[in-house]
C-alpha positions in Angstrom: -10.1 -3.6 -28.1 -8.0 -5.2 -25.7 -7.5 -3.1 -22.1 -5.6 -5.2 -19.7 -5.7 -4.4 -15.8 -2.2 -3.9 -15.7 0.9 -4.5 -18.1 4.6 -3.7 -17.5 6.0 -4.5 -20.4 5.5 -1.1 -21.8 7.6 -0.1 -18.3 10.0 -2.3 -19.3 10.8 -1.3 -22.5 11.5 1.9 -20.9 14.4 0.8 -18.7 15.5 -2.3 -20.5 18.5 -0.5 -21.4 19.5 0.6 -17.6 18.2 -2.7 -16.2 20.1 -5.2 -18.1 23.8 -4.5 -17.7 23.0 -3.5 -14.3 21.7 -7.0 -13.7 24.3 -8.1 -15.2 27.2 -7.0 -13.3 25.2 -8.4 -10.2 25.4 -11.8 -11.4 29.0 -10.8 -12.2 29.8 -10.5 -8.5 27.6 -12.8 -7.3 26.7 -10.7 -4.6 23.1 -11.0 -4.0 22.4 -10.3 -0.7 22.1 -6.4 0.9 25.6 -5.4 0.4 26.2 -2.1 -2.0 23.1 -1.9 -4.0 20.9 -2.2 -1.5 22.4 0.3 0.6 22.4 2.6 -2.2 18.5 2.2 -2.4 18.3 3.1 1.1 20.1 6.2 0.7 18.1 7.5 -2.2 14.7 6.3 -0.5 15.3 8.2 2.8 16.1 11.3 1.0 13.2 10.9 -1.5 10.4 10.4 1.2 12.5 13.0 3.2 13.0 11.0 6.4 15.9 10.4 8.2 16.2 6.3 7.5 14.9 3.7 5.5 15.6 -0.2 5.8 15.1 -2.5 2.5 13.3 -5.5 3.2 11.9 -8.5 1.7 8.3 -7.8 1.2 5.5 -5.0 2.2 4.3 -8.0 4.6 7.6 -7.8 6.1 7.9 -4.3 6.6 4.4 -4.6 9.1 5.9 -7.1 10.9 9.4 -5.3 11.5 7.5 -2.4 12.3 5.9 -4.0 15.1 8.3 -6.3 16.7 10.8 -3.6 16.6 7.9 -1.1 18.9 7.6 -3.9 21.1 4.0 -5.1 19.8 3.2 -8.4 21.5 0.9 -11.0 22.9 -2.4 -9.4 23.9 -1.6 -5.8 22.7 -4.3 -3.8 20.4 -3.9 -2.5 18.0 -6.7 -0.5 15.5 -6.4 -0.5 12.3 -9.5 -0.7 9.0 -10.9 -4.0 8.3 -10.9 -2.9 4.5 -7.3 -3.5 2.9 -5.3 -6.3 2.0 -4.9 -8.8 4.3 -1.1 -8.5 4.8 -2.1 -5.4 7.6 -4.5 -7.6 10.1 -2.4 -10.6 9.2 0.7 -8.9 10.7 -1.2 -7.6 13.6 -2.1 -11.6 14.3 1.4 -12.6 14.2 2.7 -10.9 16.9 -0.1 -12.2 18.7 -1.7 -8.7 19.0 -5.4 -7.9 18.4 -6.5 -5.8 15.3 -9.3 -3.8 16.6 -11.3 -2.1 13.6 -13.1 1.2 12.8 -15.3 1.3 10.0 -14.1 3.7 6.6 -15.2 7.0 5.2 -17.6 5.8 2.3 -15.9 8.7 0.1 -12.9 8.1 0.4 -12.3 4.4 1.3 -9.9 5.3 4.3 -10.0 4.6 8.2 -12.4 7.4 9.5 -10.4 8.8 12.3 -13.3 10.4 13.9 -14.2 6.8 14.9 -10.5 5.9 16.3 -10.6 7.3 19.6 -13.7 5.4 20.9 -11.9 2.0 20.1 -9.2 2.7 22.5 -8.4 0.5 25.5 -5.6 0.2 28.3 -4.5 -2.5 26.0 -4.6 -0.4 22.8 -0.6 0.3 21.8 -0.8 1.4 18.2 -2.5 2.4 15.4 -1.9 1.4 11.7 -3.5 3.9 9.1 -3.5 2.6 5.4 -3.0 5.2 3.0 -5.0 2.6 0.5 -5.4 3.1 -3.2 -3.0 5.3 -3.2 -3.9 8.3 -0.9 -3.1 9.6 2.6 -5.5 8.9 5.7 -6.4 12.2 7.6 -2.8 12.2 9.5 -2.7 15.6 11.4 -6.0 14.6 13.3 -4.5 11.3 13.9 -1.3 11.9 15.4 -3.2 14.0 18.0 -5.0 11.3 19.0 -1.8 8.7 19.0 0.1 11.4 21.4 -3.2 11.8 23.4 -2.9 8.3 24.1 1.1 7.7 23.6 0.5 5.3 20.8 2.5 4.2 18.5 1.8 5.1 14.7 2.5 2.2 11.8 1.9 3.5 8.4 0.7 1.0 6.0 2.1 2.6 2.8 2.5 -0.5 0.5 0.0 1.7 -2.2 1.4 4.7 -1.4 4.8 5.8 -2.6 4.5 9.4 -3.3 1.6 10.6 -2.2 1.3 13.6 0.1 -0.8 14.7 2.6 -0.8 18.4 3.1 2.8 18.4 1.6 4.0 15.8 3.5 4.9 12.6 1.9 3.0 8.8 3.3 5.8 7.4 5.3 6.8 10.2 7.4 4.2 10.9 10.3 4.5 8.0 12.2 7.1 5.8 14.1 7.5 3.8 11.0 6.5 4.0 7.5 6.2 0.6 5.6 5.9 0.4 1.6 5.8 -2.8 -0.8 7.8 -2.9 -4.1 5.4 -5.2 -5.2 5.9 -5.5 -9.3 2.2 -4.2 -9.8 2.8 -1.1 -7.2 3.7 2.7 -8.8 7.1 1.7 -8.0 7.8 -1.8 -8.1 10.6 -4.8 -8.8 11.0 -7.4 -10.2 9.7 -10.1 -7.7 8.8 -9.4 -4.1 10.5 -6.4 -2.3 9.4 -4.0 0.4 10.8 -0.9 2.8 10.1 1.2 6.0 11.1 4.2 7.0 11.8 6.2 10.3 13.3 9.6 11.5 14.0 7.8 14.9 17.5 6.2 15.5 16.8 3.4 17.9 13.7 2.1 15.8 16.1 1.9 13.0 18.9 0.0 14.9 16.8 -2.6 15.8 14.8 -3.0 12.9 17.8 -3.2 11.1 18.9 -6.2 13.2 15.2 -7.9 13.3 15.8 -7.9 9.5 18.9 -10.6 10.0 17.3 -12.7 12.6 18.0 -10.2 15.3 21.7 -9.8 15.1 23.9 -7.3 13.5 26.8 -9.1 14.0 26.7 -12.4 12.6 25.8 -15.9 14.6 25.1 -13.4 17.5 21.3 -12.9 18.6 20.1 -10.3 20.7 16.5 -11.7 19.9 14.7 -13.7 18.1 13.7 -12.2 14.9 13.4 -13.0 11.0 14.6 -13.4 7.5 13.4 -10.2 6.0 16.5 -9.5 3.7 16.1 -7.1 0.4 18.2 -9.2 -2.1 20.2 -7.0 -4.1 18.5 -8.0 -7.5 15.7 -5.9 -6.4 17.2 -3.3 -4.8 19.1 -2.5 -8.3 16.0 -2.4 -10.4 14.1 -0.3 -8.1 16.8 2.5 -8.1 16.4 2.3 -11.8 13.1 3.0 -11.7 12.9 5.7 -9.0 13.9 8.7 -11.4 11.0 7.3 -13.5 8.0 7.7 -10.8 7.2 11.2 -10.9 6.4 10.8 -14.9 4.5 7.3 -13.8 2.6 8.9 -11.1 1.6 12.0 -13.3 0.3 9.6 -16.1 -1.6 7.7 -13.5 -3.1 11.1 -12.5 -3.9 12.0 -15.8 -5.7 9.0 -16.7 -7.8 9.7 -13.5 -8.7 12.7 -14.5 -9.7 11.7 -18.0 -12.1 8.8 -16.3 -13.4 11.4 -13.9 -14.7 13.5 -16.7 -15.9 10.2 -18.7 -18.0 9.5 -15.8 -19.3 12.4 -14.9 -22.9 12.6 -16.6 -23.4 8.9 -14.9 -25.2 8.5 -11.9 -24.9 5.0 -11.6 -21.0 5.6 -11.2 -19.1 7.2 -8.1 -15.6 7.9 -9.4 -12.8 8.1 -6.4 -12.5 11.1 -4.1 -9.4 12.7 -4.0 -9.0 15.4 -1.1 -7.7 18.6 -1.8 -4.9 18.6 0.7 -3.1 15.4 -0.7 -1.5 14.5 -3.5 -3.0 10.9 -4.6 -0.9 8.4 -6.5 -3.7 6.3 -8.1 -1.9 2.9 -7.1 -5.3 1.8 -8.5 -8.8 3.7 -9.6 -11.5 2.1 -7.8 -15.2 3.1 -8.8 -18.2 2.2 -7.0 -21.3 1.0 -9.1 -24.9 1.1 -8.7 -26.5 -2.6 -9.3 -24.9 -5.6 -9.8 -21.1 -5.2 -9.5 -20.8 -9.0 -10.6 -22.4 -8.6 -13.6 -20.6 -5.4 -14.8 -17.3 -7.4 -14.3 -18.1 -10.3 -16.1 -19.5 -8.2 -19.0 -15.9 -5.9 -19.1 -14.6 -9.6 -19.3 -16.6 -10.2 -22.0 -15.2 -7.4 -23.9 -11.5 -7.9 -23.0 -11.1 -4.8 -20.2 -9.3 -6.1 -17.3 -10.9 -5.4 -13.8 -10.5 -6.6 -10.2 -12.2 -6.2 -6.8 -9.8 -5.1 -3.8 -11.7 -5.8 -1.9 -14.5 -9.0 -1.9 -14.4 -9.2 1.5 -14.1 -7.3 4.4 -10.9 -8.8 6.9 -13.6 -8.7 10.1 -15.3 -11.5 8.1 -12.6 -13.6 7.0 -12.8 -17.2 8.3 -9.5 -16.7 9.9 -10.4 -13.7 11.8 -13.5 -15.5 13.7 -12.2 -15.0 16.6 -11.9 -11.7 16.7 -16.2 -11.8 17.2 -16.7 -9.5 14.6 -19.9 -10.4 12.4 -21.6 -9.0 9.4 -23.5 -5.1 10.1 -20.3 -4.5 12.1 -18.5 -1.9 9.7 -21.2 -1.1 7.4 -19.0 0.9 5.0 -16.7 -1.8 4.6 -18.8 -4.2 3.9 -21.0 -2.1 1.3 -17.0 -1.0 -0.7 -16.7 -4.7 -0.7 -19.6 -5.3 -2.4 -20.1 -2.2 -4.7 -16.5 -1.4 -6.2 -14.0 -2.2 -8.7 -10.7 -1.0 -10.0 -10.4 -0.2 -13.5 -6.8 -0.2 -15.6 -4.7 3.2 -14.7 -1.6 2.4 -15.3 0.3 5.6 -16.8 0.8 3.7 -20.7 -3.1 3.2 -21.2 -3.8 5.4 -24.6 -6.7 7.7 -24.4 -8.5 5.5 -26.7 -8.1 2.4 -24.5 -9.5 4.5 -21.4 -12.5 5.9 -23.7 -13.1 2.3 -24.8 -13.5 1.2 -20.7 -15.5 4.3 -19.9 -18.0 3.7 -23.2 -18.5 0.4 -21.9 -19.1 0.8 -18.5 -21.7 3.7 -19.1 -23.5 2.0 -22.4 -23.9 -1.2 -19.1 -25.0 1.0 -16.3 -27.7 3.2 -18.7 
């Protein structure tokens, strides 16, 4: 049996119908840049995370780096964040010129522990980027205390997390800015790059929205220097198509969890994920840790045609670009060891029972 990581095309066939005329009238009026559609988006985003604003933007990436410049994050600043996500949230951090300073994760969960976060705080320290990873919600409540003990500023990375909740609260809304990716592989995604951020706070929104143009509003006029982070209108289109759809998507995701969950349970060389009782997680992807040789049990899924991936092989304080920072290995000792011992199984919310059985048979006939 065949069990691929991910595939849309079952997606697809869902909203072929909505997506094609709808495309079609775009190219009609060759309007393909903001304008109506994506303005539409923005209205049914804000009111769907339940915050005040949201900006459409060109990528996840993007919306890190509009969050910052637009709170002022510069040259020399901190700013803490985990050293185990994708790379887009130190890489960010680098290109304003700040410095990402890291606290280790909780090994249950995969998250920043926020018990470690106040003990990394300097007089240059000036925000704080939480990453609601894999599709569930840092510890918020515990964090914004610390953030207004300190007047920092709060980023949330929420490119895995559209729709999860933390203690009824969706990801997106705690901090100064929320920032999600439309990625095509994410719960809710387009159809190439895309990304978003939210805030309740007018001023933020003003001049992100202007950083998104190359920091003007009003056209050939620059109040700074900013960048190209438009949302082209292609995307914006086929993610308001797909928004009525995520609830349904997110509950089969859920489901699927909690089929593998039970699968796994009588294993002890398997940790299935931790999901806290006061969120709501979105299973952007189901990540297992393994006893042995993680290596191994991925080339042998290979073998026998289940798709698999690492997120991720290496912790960022050990990337070759981040040498400078004079982080070395032992550092974050969680990180590292979720680096080395995980891997993210299919989830997505058309996998039949049968194909998920077929993953968990494997997996436990390997790691007897």
């Amino acid at each position: 049996m065949k069990v691929p990581l991910l595939d849309l095309k079952p997606q697809y066939a869902q909203i072929k119908d909505k997506v094609v005329p709808e495309l079609l009238s775009i190219f009609e009026s060759q309007g393909f840049i903001l304008g109506p559609k994506v303005e539409k988006l923005e209205k049914e985003m804000a009111e769907y995370i339940g915050v005040k604003h949201t900006l459409g933007c060109s990528s996840g990436t993007d919306a890190l780096l509009l969050a910052l410049m637009s709170l002022d994050i510069k040259d020399g600043d901190e700013v803490i964040t985990t050293p185990y996500t994708f790379f887009a949230t130190a890489g960010s951090i680098a290109r304003t010129g700040a410095v990402a300073k890291f606290v280790d994760i909780d090994p249950a969960t995969f998250l920043m522990d926020v018990n470690q976060i106040e003990e990394k705080i300097t007089p240059k320290t000036k925000a704080i980027i939480p990453v609601h990873l894999f599709g569930q919600c840092v510890d918020m409540e515990p964090l914004m205390a610390i953030a207004k003990k300190h007047n920092l500023a709060v980023i949330e990375d929420a490119a895995q997390a559209i729709g999860a909740e933390y203690n009824g609260k969706q990801a997106g809304t705690f901090g100064n800015v929320g920032c999600f990716s439309f990625f095509p592989s994410k719960n809710l995604g387009c159809f190439g790059d895309g990304g978003l951020v939210s805030t309740n706070c007018d001023k933020t929104y003003e001049r992100m929205k202007g950083l998104r143009v190359h920091g003007g509003q009003v056209q050939y006029q620059h109040q700074e220097v900013g960048m190209n982070a438009r949302l082209d209108a292609i995307q914006a289109a086929v993610v308001s198509i797909k928004l009525p759809f995520l609830k349904s998507w997110t509950e089969g995701r859920r489901r699927n969890a909690s089929l593998y969950n039970e699968l796994f349970k009588d294993n002890k060389k398997v940790i299935t994920p931790k999901a806290k009782d006061n969120c709501y997680h979105i299973y952007n992807q189901y990540v297992i840790r393994v006893e042995g040789n993680r290596d191994a049990l991925k080339a042998h899924l290979a073998e026998k045609e289940i798709g698999c991936s690492v997120y991720y092989p290496l912790s960022l304080h050990q990337q070759p670009c981040f040498k400078y920072l004079g982080y070395k290995a032992g550092d974050f000792p969680e990180s590292e060891k979720a680096a080395a011992t995980s891997i993210a199984l299919p989830i997505y919310p058309d996998l039949t029972k049968e194909q998920i059985e077929y993953v968990a048979e494997t997996i436990n006939n390997y790691l007897k």
